[in-house]
C-alpha positions, 0 to 999 in steps of 0.5 A: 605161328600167327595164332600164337603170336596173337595177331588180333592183339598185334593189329589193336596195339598197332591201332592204339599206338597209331592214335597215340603217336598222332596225340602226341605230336602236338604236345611235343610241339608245344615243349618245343614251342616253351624251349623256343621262348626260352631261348628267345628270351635269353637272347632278348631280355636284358638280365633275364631271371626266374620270373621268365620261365613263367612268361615263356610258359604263358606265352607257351600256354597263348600260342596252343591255337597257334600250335594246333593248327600247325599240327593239323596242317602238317597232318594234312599235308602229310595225309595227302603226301605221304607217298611223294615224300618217301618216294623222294626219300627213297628213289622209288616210281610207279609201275604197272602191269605192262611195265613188269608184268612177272612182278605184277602178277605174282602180287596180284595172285597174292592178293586174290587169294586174300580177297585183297585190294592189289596194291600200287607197285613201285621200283628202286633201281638199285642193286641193293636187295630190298623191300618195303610195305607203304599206306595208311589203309587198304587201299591206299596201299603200295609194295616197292620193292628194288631192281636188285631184289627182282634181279636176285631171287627166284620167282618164288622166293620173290612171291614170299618177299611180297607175301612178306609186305602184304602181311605188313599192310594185313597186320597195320603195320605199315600204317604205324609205321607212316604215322613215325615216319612221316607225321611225327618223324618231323619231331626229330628234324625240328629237334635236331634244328633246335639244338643246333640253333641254340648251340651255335648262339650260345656258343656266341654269347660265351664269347662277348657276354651280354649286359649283366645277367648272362648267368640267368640267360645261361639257365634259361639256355640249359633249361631249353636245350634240356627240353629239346634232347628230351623232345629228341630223345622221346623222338628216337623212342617212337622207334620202340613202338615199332615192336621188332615182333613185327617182323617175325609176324610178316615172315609168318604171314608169308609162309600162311600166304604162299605155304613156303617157308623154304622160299622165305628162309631162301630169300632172307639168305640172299638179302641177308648183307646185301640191302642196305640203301645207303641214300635212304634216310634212317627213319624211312629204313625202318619201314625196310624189309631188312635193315641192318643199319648199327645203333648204339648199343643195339638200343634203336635197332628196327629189325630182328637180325636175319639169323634169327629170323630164318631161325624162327621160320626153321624152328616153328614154320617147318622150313628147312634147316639146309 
């Protein structure tokens, strides 16, 4: 099932998309620099006309050193902290061994049997069942999964939920996934304080119009706001280069793994409904096991839904169809 998926080419698009996505970054810092200006100009310039779009691009084009060092900041900072923000984000903390020795051990027998790095171990106490595969390599790996997920499943449909992460981090997944989350997932936040920002001022200046000239200013606001929904809504896209055929692959891995697909089809029945986490923010949910958070019209959905995927075990890893 693996081989037909194509899994070489799985892992070099996951690889690709990972380099754009970081190349990217800047360049949506620098639209959303050019919006900025606009808008401080608007609020700054008396009777603002044409010619102002080109002194927001040259002011835009003066501040890339500027921008580009923030950008390699940010990337450093979320490089070295990347684990404590979705620990945050999600409630998880370490265990070792002696803490959950059952858990530790069904991971560290995977692993083996890979010839893997064990990854760290984390739990989300919460009843909620779930799971999720962080790293941006190998080593710097680490499986969370919830005290609900540990309380619920059977030892073996537990090994397959691990089976399921350690593909995430064979295939490099989980790298892509830390990258839109947390290096350019920013972008949607920055947005999001953009347009707010600018809403509420013009929402001000339509109220007691400035000197002359606010028909200008409202274009050059329109312009702004229209770079900012693109930057937002480009964004939300970064969503799409999370292939929900991922998914599908990890469930594969986890049968190739244990050699049960009964354990992964039984374990997707019992999380199935049951694993939402409601504290988690939507952008860390699409690093979830299962997360079956509505979007509009289906359109930035993450993951398969859970039918579909015990259908595909069924149909082409051998599971049983009871």
């Amino acid at each position: 099932m693996i081989a037909a998926a194509g899994l070489r080419t799985h892992i070099w698009n996951n690889n690709l998309k990972s380099v754009v996505l970081m190349a990217g970054f800047p360049v949506l810092l620098l639209a959303l620099t050019y919006a900025g200006t606009l808008f401080f100009i608007a609020y700054s310039v008396d009777a603002p006309g044409p010619q102002e779009f080109a002194l927001a691009l040259d002011w835009t084009l003066s501040a890339i050193p500027f921008v580009m060092v923030a950008a390699g900041v940010w990337f450093l900072i979320a490089w070295l902290g990347y684990q404590r923000m979705i620990d945050a984000a999600t409630g998880a903390r370490p265990v070792r061994r002696a803490d959950e020795p059952k858990l530790y051990n069904l991971l560290e027998n995977l692993c083996i049997s890979r010839g893997l790095t064990m990854p760290a171990l984390r739990i989300i106490e919460t009843p909620s069942l779930n799971a999720y595969a962080t790293g941006l390599g190998e080593r710097q790996a680490a499986v969370t999964v919830t005290r609900g997920l540990m309380d619920s499943l059977e030892d073996d449909e537990l090994e397959a939920v691990l089976a399921h992460e350690l593909t995430h981090i064979i295939n490099r997944d989980v790298r892509l996934l830390v990258i839109s989350v947390i290096f350019v997932g920013i972008i949607s936040f920055v947005g999001q304080l953009f347009a707010r920002g600018m809403l509420r001022g013009s929402t001000a200046r339509a109220g007691g119009a400035r000197r002359g000239g606010g028909g200008n200013a409202g274009v050059l606001i329109i312009v702004a706001l229209a770079i900012v929904a693109l930057s937002y809504v480009l964004a939300l896209l970064i969503r799409f280069a999370m292939s929900r055929k991922r998914e599908y692959m990890a469930d594969a891995g986890a049968v190739e793994l244990t050699r049960n697909p009964d354990a992964m089809i039984s374990a997707l029945r019992k999380i199935s409904g049951r694993s939402a986490i409601e504290e988690a923010p939507e952008e860390v949910r699409q690093m979830f096991l299962d997360n079956d958070t509505a979007s509009f019209a289906g359109l930035f959905t993450t993951h398969p839904p859970i039918p579909k995927r015990i259908a595909a075990l069924e149909a082409y890893a051998g599971g049983s169809t009871g």
